[in-house]
N, C-alpha and C positions, 0 to 999 in steps of 0.2 A: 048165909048161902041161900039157895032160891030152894033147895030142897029135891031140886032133878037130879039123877045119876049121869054118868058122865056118857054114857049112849044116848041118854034122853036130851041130855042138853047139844053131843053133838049131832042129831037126827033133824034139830031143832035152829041147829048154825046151817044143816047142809040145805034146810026147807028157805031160810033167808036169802043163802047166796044163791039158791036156784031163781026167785023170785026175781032177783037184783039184778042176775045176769039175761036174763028174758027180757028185764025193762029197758034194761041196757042195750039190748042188740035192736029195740025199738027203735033204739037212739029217744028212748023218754029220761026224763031227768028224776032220778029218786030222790026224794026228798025228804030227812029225815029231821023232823022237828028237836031244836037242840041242838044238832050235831051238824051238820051237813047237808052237803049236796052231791050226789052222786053223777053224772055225765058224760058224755064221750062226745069227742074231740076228735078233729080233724089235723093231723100233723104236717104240715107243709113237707114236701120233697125237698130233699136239700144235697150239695156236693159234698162230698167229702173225701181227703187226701189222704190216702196213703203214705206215712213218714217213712217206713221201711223203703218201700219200692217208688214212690212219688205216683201211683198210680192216682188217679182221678174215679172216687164210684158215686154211680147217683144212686140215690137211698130213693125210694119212691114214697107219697106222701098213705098215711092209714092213719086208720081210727084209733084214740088211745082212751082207756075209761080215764078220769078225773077223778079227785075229791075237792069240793072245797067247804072247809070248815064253816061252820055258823057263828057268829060272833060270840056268845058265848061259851061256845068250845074255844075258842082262841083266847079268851079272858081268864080261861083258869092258866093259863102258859105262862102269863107277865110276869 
């Protein structure tokens, strides 16, 4: 174990994700050696039908954050 108490280590997760999500709303790309790549994404608008009522709704298009793995994260999966 790393030897943090469990306040210490999540004071430690909430200092990360605050970091993450500031680069994020940069729309900058975090980039973690190893692991990943953090980023956000533009989601295309799109129709979508209602099966109950056959209503028609358009979804308008927003930002979504992303991951995408690093090759070696994806190699320990095979």
């Amino acid at each position: 174990m790393s030897g943090l108490s469990a306040s210490d280590a999540a004071a430690n997760i909430d200092a990360l994700l605050a970091v993450m999500i500031s680069r994020l709303k940069e729309n900058d790309q975090l980039n973690i050696s190893g692991f990943g790549v953090f980023e956000v994404k533009m989601r295309k608008e799109k129709v979508l039908l209602n099966p109950k009522t056959g209503q028609r709704m358009l979804i308008p298009p927003k930002l979504v954050p992303s991951f995408r793995p690093s090759i070696k994260l994806k190699d320990k999966f095979k």
